[in-house]
N, C-alpha and C positions, 0 to 999 in steps of 0.2 A: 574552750569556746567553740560551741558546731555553728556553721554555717549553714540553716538550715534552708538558702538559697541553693544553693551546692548541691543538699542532698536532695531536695525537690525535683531538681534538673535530674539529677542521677538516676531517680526512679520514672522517668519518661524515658531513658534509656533501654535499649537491652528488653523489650515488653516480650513477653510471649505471645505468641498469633498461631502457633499452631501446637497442636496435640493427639502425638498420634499412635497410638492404641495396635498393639500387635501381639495376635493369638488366640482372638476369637471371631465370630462367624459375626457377620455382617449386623446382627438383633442387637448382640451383648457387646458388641463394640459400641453402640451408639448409645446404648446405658452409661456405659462408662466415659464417654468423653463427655456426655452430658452433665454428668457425675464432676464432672473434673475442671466443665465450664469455668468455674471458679477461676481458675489462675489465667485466664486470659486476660493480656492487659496488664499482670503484673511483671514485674519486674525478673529475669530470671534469677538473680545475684540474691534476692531477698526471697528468695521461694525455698523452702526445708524442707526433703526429699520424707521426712518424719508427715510434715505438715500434706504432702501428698498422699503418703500410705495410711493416715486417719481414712482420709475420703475415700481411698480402693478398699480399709477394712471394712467399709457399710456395705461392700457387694457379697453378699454370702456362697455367692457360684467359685468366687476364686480359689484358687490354692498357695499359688505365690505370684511374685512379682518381683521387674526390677527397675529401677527409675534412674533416667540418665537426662542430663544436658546438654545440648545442644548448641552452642552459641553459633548466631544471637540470638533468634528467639521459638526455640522448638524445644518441647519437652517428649522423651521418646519412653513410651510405658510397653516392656513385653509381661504379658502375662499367662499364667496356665490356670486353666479352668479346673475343677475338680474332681474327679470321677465320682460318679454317682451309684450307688450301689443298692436303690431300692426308692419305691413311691408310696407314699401313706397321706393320710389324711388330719389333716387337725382344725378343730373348728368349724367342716364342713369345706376345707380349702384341701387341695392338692397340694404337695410337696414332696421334691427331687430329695434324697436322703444324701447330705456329701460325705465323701470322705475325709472331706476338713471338720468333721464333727459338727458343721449346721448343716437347716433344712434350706433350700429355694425355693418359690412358690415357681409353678412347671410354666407357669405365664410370659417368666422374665429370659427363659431359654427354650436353644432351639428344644425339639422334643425328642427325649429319650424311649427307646426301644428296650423289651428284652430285660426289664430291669423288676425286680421279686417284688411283690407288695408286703405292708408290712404292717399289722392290725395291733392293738393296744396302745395304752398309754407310758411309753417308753422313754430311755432318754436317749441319744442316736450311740456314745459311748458306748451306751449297752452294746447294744450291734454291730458297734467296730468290733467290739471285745469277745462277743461269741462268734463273729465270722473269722476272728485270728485266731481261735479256739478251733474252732471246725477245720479249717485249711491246717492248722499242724497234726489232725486226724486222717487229712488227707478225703476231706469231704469237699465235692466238684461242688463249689458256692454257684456256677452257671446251670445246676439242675437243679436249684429250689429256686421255687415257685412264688410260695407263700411264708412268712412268719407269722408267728403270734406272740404278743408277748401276755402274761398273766400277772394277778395283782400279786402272787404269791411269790414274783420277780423269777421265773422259770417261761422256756420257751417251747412249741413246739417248731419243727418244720416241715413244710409240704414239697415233696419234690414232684418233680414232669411227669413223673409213673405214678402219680397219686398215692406214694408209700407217705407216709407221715408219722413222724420222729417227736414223741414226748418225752422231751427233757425234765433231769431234777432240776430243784432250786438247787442243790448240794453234792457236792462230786464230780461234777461236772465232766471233768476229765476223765475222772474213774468210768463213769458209765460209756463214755464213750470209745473209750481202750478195749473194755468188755465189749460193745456192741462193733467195733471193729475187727473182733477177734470172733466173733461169732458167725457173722457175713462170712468168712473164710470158708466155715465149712457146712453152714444152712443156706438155701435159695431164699430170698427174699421174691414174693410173689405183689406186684404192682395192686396195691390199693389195700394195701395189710397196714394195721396199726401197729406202731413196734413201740411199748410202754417203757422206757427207762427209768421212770421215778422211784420204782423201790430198790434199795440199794443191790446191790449184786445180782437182779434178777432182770429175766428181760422177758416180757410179756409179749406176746403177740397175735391178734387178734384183726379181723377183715372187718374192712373199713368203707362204707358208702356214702359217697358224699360227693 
């Protein structure tokens, strides 16, 4: 038999009144507690740290987080933001590209610098997975520029010297080992197209644009 005198009292107990957000700049801190509004007034004892990380999974800027209690009535959220590793457009909207595998619209954060644009109709996967591809060829990901991606799922890339790199759909790695091994002992001349798509061969042709 519950008392549910008892437990009414119980829950004006112990309320939470404060909520406080640690790890981002002053913009995206006040997303998030707004976001988190919610549990104010509730109860700390009957608040489910699950039931809080619903509401921080709808920020797409974050990377993790970790949720702690306070008694009596503070809930203390550290979090890290995500690096962003490129801006492209969808639907006519900006968006930050995470390294959490979503996009942020560039509105909801402060504003990124310095960061590669990235054209077609892609899924962000793609592009985690060819820049973990690139970086074990030991390609500097901070000297491209531009991406493309193409319907035929192959990429090019544009680096700061306006060289630009046509990738297969296939091989991937293969042509990249070859065109690493090449660079060794050809100059590569800033604004040169360097063709990788057909298998073992490396084209190269000047490029204005």
């Amino acid at each position: 038999i519950f008392n549910f005198n008892v437990i009414s009292k119980f829950k004006k107990f112990n309320l939470v009144n404060n909520i406080n957000v640690v790890g981002l700049n002053k913009k995206e801190t006040k997303i998030l507690e707004k976001n988190l509004e919610f549990f104010k007034k509730k109860n700390i004892f009957l608040i489910s740290k699950d039931e809080v990380g619903q509401r921080l999974n709808t920020n797409s800027f974050l990377d993790n987080y970790t949720i702690n209690k306070i008694l009596p009535s503070k809930l203390l959220v550290k979090v890290k933001k995500t690096d962003f590793i490129g801006i492209t457009i969808f639907d006519g909207k900006k968006f930050y590209i995470g390294k959490n595998g979503k996009l942020t619209k560039v509105s909801l954060v402060e504003k990124e610098t310095n960061l590669p644009e990235v054209f077609g109709n892609f899924q962000v996967n793609e592009l985690l997975k060819l820049q973990q591809i690139l970086k074990l060829y030991n390609f500097n990901l901070s000297e491209i520029k531009k991406y493309y991606h193409f319907k035929s799922n192959r990429w090019d890339i544009q680096f700061e010297n306006n060289i630009i790199v046509m990738l297969p759909s296939f091989n991937l790695e293969k042509s990249l080992k070859n065109y690493r091994s090449f660079i060794k002992t050809k100059k590569i001349i800033p604004g040169q197209l360097i063709d990788l798509r057909i298998n073992d061969k490396i084209i190269i042709s000047n490029y204005e644009g």
